[in-house]
C-alpha positions in Angstrom: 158.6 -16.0 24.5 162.2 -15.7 25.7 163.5 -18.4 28.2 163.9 -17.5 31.8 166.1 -19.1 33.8 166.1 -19.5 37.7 168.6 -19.7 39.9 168.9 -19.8 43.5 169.9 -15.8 43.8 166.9 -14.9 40.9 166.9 -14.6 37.6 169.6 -15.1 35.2 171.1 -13.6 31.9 171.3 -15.9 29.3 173.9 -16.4 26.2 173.7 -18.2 22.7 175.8 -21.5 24.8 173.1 -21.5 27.4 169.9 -23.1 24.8 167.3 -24.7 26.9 167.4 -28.1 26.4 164.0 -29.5 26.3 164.5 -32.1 29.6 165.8 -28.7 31.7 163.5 -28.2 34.5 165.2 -25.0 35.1 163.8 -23.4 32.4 160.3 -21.9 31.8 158.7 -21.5 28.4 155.1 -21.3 30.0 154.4 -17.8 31.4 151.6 -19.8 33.3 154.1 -22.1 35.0 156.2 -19.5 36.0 153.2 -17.6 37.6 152.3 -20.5 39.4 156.0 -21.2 40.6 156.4 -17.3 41.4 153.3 -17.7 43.6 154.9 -20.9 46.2 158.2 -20.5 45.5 159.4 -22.8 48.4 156.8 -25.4 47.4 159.9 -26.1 44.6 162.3 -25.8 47.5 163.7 -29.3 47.9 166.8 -29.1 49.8 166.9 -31.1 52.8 169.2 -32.6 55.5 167.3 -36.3 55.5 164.9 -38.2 53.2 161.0 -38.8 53.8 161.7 -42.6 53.3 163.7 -42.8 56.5 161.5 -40.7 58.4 158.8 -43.3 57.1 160.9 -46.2 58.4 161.3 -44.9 61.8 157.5 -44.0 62.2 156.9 -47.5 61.0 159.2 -48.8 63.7 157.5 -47.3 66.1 153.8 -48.0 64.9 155.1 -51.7 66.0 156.1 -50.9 69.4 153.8 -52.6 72.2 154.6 -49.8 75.0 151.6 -47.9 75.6 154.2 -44.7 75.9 153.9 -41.8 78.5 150.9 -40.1 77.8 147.8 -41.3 79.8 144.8 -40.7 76.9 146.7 -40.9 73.9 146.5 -44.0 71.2 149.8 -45.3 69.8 148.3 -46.8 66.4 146.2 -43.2 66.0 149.1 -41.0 66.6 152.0 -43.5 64.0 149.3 -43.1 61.7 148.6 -39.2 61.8 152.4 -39.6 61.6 153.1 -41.5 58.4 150.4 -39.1 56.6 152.1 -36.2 58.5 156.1 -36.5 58.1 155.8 -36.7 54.5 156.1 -34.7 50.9 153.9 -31.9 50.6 151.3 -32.2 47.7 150.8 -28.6 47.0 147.3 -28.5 47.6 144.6 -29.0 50.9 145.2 -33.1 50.7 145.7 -33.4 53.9 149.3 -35.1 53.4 152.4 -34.0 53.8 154.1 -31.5 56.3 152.0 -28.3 55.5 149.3 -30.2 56.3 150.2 -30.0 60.2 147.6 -28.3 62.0 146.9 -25.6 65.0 143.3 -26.1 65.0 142.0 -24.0 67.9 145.4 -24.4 69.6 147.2 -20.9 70.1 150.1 -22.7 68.8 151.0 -21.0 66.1 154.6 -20.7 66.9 155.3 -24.1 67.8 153.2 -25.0 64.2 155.2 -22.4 62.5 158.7 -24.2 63.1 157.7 -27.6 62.8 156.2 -27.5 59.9 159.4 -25.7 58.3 161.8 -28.3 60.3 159.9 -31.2 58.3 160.4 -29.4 55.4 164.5 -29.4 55.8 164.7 -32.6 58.5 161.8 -34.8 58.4 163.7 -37.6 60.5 164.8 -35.2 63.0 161.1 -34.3 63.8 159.9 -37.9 63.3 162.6 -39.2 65.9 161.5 -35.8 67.8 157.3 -36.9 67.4 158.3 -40.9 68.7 160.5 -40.1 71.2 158.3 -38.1 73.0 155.2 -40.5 72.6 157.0 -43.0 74.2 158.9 -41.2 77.0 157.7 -37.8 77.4 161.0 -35.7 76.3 161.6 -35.4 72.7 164.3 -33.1 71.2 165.7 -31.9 67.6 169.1 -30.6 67.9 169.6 -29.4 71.0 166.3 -28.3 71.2 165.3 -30.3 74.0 161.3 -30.7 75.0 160.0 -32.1 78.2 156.2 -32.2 78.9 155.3 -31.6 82.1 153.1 -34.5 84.4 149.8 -32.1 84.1 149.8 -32.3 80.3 151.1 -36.3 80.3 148.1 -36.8 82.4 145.7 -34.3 80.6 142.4 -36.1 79.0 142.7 -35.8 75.4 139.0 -35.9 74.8 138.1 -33.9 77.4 140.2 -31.0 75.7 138.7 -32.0 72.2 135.2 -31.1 73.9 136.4 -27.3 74.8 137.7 -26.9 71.0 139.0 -27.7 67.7 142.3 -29.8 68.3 143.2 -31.8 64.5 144.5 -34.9 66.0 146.4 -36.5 68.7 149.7 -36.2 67.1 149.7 -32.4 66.2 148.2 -31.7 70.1 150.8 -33.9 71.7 153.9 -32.6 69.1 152.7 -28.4 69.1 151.3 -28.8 72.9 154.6 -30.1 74.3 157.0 -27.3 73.1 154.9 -25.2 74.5 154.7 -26.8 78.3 158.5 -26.7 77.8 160.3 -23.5 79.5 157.4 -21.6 79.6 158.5 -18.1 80.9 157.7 -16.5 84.2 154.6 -14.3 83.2 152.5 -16.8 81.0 150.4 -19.4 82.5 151.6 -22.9 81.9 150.0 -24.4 78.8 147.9 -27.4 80.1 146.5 -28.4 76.2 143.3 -26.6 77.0 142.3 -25.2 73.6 140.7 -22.2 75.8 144.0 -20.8 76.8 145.1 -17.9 75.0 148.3 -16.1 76.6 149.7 -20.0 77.8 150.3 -20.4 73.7 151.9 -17.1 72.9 155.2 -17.6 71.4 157.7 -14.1 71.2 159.6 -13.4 68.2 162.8 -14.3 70.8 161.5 -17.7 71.2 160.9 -18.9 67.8 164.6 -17.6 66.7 166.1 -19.3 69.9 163.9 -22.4 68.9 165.3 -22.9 65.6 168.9 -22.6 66.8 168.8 -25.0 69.2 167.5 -27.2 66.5 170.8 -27.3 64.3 168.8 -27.2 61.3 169.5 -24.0 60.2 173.2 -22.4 60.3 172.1 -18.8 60.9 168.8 -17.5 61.9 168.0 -14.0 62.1 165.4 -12.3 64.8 163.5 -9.1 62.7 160.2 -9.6 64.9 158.7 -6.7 66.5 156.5 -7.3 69.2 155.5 -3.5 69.5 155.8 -2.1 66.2 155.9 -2.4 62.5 158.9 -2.9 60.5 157.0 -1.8 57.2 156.6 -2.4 53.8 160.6 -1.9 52.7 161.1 -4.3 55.0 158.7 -7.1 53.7 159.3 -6.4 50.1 163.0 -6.7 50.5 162.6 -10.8 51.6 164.3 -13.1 49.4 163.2 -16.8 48.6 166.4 -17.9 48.2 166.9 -22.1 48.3 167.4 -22.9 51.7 166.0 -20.2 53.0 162.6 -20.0 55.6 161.0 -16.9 56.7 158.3 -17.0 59.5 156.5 -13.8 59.5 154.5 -12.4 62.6 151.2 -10.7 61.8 147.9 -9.7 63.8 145.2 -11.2 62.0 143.8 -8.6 60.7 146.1 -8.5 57.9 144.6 -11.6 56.8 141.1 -10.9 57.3 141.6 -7.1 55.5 143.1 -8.9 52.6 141.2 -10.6 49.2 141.6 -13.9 49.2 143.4 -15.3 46.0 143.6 -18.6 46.2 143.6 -21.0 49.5 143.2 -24.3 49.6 142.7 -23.6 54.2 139.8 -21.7 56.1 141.3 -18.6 57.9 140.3 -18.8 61.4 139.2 -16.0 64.0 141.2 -14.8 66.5 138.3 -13.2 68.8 139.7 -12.7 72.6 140.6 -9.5 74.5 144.8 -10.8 74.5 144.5 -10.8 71.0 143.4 -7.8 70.2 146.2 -6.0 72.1 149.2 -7.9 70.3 150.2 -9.8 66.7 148.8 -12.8 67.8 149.6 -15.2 64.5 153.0 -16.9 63.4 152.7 -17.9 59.8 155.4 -19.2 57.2 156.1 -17.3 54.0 155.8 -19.2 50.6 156.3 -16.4 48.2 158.4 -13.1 48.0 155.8 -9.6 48.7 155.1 -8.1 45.8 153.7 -4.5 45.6 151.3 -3.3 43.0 151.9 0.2 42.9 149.1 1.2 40.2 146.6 -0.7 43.1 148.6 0.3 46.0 148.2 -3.4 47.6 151.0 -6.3 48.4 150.6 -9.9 47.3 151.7 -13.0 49.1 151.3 -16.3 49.3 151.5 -18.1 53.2 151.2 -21.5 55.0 148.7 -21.3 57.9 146.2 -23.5 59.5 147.2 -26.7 57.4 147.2 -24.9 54.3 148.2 -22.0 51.8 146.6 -18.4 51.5 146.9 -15.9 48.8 146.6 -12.5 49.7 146.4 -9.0 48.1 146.8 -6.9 51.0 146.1 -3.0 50.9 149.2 -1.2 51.8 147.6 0.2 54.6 146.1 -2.8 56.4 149.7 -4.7 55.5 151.7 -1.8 57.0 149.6 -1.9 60.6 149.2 -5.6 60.8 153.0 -6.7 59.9 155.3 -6.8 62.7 158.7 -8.7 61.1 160.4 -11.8 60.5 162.0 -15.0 61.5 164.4 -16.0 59.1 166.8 -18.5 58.4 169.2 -20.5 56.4 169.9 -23.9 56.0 173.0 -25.1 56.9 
């Protein structure tokens, strides 16, 4: 078959000077390898703002401290080493290493999740420095995002949350929980790491963009959410995966539950309470452009949720009433 090459605006034309050579990486002679790019196409997204290794060296740093930090029920040694496995590479795959492994659990976090695991995608020491800091003082910040956990969730009993529901570790509870206890707005209870609340976690389309902002990491981020209504398929299917680009996207559920199930290497999770039901209630990162199949009349998508990565074909009418816009942003 003919070359393809890839660039970071799409496919390219070549000419007779533009031979493949056969060490080119940007080249695909495998219609197989191409497929499976095309399906996570940030998963060959490597453009940061700071290397792993350092991020590694300042977790280790801190693994060595002897403070027993700010927070009354949580375990120094447990959370550095959720954070070395954590602030790392991604494999690809449900190994439970590397950023996109970061897990919600039965947290309503989603938002929180959502831009943490793509700021350790772009600025893994920012988030590590972000993750010790507020172990060890209770304020943490990435940019001038700036977090400050309240004295109720300092004090909260870890394990006594952990009985009322899934939580994944002491790291992700502390990091996601946090953000969350920060500025909470007038009209949501305050989140107290109780993996029964449901409107304390809720994050607004508003919040996420304002969120990644503050954090510096991106140079322009653009707020498409809709709380209240759906943008539509024109809308999805005109999102580009562009290097340096992330795209949270704001769903209900029941997009994910309407859809087949390609491939997943994560267990979708239920969404079952009365607050649910009346809203989107689930931030989750895109990996792949939407790609319609008119002959089938579905969409297909590939996402990052729950620690892991879905794909979906999605009938066009369960997409269109379940998908309520985007986050979006550039790196700067």
């Amino acid at each position: 078959m003919e070359p393809i090459r890839l660039t970071d605006g799409g496919p390219a034309m070549t000419t007779d000077s533009d031979l493949p050579s056969p060490t080119d990486t940007g080249w695909f002679t495998d219609a197989d390898a191409l497929r499976t790019m095309m399906e996570d196409e940030r998963f060959a997204d490597d453009k940061t703002l700071s290397s792993f290794t350092d991020a590694q060296t300042l977790i280790a740093t801190f693994a060595a401290s002897p403070s027993a930090g700010a927070w009354r029920s949580l375990d120094r040694a447990t959370v550095a080493a959720r954070l070395a496995t954590l602030i790392a590479p991604t494999q690809g795959s449900d190994s439970g290493v590397g950023y996109r492994s970061l897990q919600q659990a039965g947290l309503n976090l989603c938002g929180p999740a959502a831009l943490l695991m793509m700021a350790m995608g772009r600025d893994p020491v920012a988030v590590a420095r972000y993750a010790t800091d507020l172990f060890d003082t209770g304020s943490g910040s990435i940019g001038t995002f700036a977090v400050h956990a309240g004295q109720d969730l300092l004090d909260a009993d870890f394990g006594a949350m952990s009985a009322r529901g899934s939580i994944s570790s002491q790291a992700e509870w502390m990091m996601l929980g946090a953000i969350r206890n920060t500025a909470q707005p007038f009209w949501q209870p305050q989140w107290r790491g109780d993996p029964d609340q449901e409107l304390a976690g809720m994050t607004r389309p508003e919040e996420l963009a304002d969120w990644m902002r503050q954090t510096g990491i991106w140079s322009r981020v653009d707020d498409d959410g809709r709380w209240a209504s759906n943008p539509g398929i024109p809308d999805a299917t005109a999102i580009g995966m562009y290097a340096g680009t992330d795209t949270a996207v704001l769903l209900h559920t029941d997009l994910i539950s309407g859809s087949t199930i390609v491939d997943s290497d994560t267990a979708p999770k239920e969404q079952s309470s009365w607050i649910s039901e009346l809203f989107p209630n689930h931030w989750v990162v895109l990996l792949s452009e939407v790609v319609p199949d008119l002959a089938d009349r579905t969409l297909t998508l590939t996402i990052w949720t729950w620690g892991g990565r879905l794909r979906l074909r999605t009938p066009e009418r369960v997409f269109i009433d379940n998908y309520f816009g985007t986050v979006s942003a550039w790196l700067r």
